[in-house]
PDB file as gemmi writes it, atoms N, CA and C in Angstrom:
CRYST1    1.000    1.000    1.000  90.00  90.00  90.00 P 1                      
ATOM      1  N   UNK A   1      56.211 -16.486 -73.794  1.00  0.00           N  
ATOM      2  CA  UNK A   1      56.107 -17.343 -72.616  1.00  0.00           C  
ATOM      3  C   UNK A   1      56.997 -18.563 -72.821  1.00  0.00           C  
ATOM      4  N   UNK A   2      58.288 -19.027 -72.171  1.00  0.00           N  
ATOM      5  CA  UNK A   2      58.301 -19.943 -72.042  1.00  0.00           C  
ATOM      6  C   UNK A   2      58.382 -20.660 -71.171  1.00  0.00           C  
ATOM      7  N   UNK A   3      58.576 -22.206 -71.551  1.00  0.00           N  
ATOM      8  CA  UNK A   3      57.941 -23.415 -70.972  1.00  0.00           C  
ATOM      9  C   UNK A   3      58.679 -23.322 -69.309  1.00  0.00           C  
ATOM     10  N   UNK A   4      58.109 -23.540 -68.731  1.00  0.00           N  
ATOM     11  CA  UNK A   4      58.904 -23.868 -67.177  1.00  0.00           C  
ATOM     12  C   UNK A   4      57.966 -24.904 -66.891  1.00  0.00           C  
ATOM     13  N   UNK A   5      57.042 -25.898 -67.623  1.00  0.00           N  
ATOM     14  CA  UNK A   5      56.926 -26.924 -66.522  1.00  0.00           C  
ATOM     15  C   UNK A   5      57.248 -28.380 -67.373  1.00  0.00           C  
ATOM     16  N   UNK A   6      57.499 -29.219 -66.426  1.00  0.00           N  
ATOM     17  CA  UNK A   6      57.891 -30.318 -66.732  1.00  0.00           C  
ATOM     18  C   UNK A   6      57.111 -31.390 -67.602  1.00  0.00           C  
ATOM     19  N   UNK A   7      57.538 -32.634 -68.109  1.00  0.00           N  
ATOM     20  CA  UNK A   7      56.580 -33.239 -68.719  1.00  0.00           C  
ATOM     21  C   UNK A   7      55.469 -34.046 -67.890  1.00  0.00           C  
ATOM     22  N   UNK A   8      56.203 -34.292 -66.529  1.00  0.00           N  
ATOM     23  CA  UNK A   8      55.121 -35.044 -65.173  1.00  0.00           C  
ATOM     24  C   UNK A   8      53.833 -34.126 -64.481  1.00  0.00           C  
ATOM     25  N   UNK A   9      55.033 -32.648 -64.356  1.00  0.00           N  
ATOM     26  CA  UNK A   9      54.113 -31.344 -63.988  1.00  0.00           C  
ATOM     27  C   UNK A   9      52.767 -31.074 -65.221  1.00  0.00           C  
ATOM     28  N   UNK A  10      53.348 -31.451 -66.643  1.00  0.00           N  
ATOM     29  CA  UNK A  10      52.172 -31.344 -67.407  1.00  0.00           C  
ATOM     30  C   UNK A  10      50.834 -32.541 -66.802  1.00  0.00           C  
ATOM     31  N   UNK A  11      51.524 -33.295 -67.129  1.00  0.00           N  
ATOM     32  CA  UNK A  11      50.318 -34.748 -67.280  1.00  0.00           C  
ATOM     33  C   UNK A  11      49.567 -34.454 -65.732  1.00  0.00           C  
ATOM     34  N   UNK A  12      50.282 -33.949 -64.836  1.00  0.00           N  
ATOM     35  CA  UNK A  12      49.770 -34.222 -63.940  1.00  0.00           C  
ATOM     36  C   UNK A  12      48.273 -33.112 -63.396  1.00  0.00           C  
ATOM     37  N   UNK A  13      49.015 -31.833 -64.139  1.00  0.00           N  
ATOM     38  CA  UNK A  13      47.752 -31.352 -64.312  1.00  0.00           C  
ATOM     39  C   UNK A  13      46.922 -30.817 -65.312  1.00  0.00           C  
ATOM     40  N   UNK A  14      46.912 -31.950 -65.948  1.00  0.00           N  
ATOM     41  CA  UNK A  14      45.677 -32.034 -67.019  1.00  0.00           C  
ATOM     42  C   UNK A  14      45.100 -33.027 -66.379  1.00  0.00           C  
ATOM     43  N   UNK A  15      45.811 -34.298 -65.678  1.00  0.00           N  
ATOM     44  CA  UNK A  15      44.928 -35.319 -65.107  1.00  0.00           C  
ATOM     45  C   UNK A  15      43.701 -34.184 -63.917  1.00  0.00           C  
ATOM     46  N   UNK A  16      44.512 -34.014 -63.077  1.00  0.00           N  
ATOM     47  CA  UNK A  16      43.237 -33.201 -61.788  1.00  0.00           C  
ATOM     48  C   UNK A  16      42.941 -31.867 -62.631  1.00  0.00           C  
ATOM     49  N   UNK A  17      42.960 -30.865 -63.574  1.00  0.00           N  
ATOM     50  CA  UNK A  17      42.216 -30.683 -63.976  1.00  0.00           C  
ATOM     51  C   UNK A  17      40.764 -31.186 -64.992  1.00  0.00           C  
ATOM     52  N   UNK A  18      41.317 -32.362 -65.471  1.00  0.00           N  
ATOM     53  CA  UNK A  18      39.956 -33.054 -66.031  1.00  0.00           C  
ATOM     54  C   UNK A  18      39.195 -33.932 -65.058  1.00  0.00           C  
ATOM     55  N   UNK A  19      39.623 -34.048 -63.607  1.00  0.00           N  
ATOM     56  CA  UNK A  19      38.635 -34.887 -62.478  1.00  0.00           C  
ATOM     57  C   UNK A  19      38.429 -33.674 -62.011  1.00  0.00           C  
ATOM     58  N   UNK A  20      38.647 -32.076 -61.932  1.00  0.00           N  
ATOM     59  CA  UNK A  20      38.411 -31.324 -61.124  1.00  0.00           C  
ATOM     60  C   UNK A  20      36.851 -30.751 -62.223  1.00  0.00           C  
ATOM     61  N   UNK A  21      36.959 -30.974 -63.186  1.00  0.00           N  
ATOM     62  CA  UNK A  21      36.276 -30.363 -64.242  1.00  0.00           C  
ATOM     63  C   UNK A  21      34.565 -31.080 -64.339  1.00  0.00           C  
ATOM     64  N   UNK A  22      35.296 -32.255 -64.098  1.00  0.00           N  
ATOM     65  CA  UNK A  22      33.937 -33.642 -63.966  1.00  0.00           C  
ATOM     66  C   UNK A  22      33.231 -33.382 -63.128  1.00  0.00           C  
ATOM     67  N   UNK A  23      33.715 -32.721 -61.760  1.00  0.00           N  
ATOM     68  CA  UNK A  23      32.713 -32.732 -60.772  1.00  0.00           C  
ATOM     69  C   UNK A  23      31.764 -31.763 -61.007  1.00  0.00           C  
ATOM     70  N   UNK A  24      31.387 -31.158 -62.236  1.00  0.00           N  
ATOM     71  CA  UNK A  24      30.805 -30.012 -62.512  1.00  0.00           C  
ATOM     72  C   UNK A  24      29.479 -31.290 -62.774  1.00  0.00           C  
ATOM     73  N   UNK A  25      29.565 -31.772 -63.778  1.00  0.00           N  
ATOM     74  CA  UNK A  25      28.670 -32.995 -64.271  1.00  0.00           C  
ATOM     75  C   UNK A  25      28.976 -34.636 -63.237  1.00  0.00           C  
ATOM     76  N   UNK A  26      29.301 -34.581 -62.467  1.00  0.00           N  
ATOM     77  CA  UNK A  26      29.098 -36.057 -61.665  1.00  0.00           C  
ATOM     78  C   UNK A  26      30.059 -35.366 -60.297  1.00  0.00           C  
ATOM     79  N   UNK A  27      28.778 -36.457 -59.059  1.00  0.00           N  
ATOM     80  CA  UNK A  27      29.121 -35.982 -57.578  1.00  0.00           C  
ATOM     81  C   UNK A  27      28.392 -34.890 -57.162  1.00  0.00           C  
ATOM     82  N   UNK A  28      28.975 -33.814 -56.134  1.00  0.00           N  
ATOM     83  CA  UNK A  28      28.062 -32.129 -55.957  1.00  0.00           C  
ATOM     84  C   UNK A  28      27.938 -31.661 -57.017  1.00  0.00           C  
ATOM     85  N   UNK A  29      27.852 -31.571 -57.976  1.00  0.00           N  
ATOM     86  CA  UNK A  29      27.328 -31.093 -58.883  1.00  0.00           C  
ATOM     87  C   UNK A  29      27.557 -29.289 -59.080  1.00  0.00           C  
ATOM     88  N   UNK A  30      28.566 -28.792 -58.323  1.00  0.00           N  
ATOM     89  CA  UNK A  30      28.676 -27.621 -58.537  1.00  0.00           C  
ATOM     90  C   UNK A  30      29.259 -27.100 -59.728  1.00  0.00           C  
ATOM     91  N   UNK A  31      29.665 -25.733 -59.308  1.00  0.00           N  
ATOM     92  CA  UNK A  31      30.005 -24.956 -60.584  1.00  0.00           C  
ATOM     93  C   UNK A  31      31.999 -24.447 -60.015  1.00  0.00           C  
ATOM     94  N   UNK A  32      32.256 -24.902 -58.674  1.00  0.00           N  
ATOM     95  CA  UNK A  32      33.545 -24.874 -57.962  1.00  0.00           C  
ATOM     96  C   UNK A  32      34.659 -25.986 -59.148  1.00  0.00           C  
ATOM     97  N   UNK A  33      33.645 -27.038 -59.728  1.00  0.00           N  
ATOM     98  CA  UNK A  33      34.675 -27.705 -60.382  1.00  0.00           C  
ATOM     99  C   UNK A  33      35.563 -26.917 -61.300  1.00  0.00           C  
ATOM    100  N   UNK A  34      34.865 -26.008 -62.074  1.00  0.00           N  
ATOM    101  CA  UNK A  34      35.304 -25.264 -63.015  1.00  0.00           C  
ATOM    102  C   UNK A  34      36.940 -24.634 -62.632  1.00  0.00           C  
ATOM    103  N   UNK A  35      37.031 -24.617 -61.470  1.00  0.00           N  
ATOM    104  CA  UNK A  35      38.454 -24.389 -61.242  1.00  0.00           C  
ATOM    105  C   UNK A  35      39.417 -25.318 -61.608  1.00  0.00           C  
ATOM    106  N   UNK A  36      38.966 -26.177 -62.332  1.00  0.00           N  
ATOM    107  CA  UNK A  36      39.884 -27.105 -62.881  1.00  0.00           C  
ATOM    108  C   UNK A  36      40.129 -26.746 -64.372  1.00  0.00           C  
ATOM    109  N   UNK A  37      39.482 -25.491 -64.677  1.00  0.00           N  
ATOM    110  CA  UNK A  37      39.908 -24.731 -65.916  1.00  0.00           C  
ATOM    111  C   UNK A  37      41.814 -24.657 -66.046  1.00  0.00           C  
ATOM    112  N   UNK A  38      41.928 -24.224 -64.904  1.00  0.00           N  
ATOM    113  CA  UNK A  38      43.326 -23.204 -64.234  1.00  0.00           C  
ATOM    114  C   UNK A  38      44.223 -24.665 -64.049  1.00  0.00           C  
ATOM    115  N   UNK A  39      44.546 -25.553 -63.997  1.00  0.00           N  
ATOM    116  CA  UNK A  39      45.299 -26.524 -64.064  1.00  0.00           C  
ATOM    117  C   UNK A  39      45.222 -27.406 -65.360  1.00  0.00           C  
ATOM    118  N   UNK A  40      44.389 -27.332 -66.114  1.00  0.00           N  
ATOM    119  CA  UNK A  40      44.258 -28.111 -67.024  1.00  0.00           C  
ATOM    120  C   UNK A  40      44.803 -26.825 -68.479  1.00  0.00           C  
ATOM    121  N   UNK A  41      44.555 -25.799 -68.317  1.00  0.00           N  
ATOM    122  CA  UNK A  41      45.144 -24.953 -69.583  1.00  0.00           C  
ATOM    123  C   UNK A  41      46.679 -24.489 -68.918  1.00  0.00           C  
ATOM    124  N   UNK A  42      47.289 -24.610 -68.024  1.00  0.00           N  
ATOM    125  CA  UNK A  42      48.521 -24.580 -67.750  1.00  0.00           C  
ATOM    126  C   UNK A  42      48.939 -25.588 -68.475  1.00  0.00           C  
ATOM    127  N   UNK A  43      48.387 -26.522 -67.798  1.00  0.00           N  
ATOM    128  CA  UNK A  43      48.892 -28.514 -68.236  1.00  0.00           C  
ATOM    129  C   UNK A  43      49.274 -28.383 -69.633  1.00  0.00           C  
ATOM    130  N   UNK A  44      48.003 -28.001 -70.572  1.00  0.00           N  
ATOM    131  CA  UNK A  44      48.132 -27.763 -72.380  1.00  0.00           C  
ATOM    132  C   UNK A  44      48.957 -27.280 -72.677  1.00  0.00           C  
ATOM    133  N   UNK A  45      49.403 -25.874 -71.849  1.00  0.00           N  
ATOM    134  CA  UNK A  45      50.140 -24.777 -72.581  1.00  0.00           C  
ATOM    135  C   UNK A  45      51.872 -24.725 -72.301  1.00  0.00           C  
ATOM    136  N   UNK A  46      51.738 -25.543 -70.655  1.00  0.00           N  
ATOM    137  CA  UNK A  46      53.294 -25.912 -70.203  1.00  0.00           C  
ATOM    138  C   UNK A  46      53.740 -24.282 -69.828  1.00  0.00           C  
ATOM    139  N   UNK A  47      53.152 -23.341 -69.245  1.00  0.00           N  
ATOM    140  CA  UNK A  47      53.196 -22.280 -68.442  1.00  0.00           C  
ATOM    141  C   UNK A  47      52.710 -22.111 -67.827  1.00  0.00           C  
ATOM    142  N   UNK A  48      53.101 -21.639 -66.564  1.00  0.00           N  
ATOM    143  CA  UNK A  48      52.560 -21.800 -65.375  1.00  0.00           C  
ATOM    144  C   UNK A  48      52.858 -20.155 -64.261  1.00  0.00           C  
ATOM    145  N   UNK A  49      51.941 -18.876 -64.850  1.00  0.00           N  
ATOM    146  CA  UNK A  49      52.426 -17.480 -63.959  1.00  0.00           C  
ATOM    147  C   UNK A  49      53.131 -17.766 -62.962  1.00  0.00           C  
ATOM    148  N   UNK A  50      52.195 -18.894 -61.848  1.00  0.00           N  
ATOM    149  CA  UNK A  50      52.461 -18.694 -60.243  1.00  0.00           C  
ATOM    150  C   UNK A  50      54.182 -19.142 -60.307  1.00  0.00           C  
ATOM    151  N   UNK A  51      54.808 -19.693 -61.253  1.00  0.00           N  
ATOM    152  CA  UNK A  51      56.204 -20.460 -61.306  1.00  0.00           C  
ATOM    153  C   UNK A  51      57.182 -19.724 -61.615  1.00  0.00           C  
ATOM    154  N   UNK A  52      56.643 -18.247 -61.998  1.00  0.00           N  
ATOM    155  CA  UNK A  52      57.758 -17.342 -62.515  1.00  0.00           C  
ATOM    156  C   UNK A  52      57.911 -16.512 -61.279  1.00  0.00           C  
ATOM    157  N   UNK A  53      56.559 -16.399 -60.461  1.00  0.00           N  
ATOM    158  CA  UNK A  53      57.142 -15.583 -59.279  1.00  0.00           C  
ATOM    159  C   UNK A  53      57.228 -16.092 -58.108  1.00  0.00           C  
ATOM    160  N   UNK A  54      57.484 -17.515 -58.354  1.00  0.00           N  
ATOM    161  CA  UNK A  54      58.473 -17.704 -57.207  1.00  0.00           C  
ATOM    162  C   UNK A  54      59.788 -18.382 -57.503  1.00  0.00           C  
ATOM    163  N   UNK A  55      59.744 -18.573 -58.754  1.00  0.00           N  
ATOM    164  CA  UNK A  55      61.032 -18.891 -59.309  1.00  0.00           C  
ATOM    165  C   UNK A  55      61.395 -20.093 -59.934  1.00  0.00           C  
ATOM    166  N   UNK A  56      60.349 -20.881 -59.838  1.00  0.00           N  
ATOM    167  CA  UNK A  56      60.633 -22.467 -60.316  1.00  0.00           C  
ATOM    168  C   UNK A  56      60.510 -22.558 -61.831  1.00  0.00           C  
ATOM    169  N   UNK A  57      60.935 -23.595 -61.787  1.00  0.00           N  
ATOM    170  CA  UNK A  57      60.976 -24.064 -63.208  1.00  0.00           C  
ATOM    171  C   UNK A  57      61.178 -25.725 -63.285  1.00  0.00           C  
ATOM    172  N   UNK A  58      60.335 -26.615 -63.516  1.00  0.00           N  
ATOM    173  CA  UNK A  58      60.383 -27.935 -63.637  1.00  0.00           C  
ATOM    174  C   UNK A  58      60.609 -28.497 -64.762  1.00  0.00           C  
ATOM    175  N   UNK A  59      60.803 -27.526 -65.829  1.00  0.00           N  
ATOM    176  CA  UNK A  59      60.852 -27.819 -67.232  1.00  0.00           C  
ATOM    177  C   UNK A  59      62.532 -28.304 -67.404  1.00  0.00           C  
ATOM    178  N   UNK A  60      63.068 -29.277 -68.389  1.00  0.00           N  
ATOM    179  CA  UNK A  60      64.154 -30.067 -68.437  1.00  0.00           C  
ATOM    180  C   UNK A  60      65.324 -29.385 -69.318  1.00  0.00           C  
ATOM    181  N   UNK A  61      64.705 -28.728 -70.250  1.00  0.00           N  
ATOM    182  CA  UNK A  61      64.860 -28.088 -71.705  1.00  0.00           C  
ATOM    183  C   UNK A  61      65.338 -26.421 -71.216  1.00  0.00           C  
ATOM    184  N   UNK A  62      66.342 -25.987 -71.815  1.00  0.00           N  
ATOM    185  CA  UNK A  62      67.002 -24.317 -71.113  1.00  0.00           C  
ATOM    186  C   UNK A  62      67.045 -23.884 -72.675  1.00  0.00           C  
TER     187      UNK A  62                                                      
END                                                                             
């Protein structure tokens, strides 16, 4: 796998995946937060599936 996302594209989603994650424990209280799994282990890993099939790449580094 490599990297196609950027260093802003990272931070940015690890940030809304860790407020998407919170709402599990503070606010509705659901279990919908957990979809903040899926932006926050992209964020870590700096791969991103949905970016290969449509073609992007935000990453700086070739």
């Amino acid at each position: 796998m490599k990297c196609n996302e950027g260093t802003i594209d990272r931070a940015l989603r690890v940030i809304v995946g860790l407020v998407l994650i919170s709402l599990v424990f503070v606010g509705p209280k659901t279990m919908w937060g957990l979809i903040g799994l899926v932006p926050l282990l992209t964020g870590a890993i700096g791969f991103c599936p949905a970016y290969t099939l449509i073609g992007l790449n935000t990453c700086k580094k070739k």
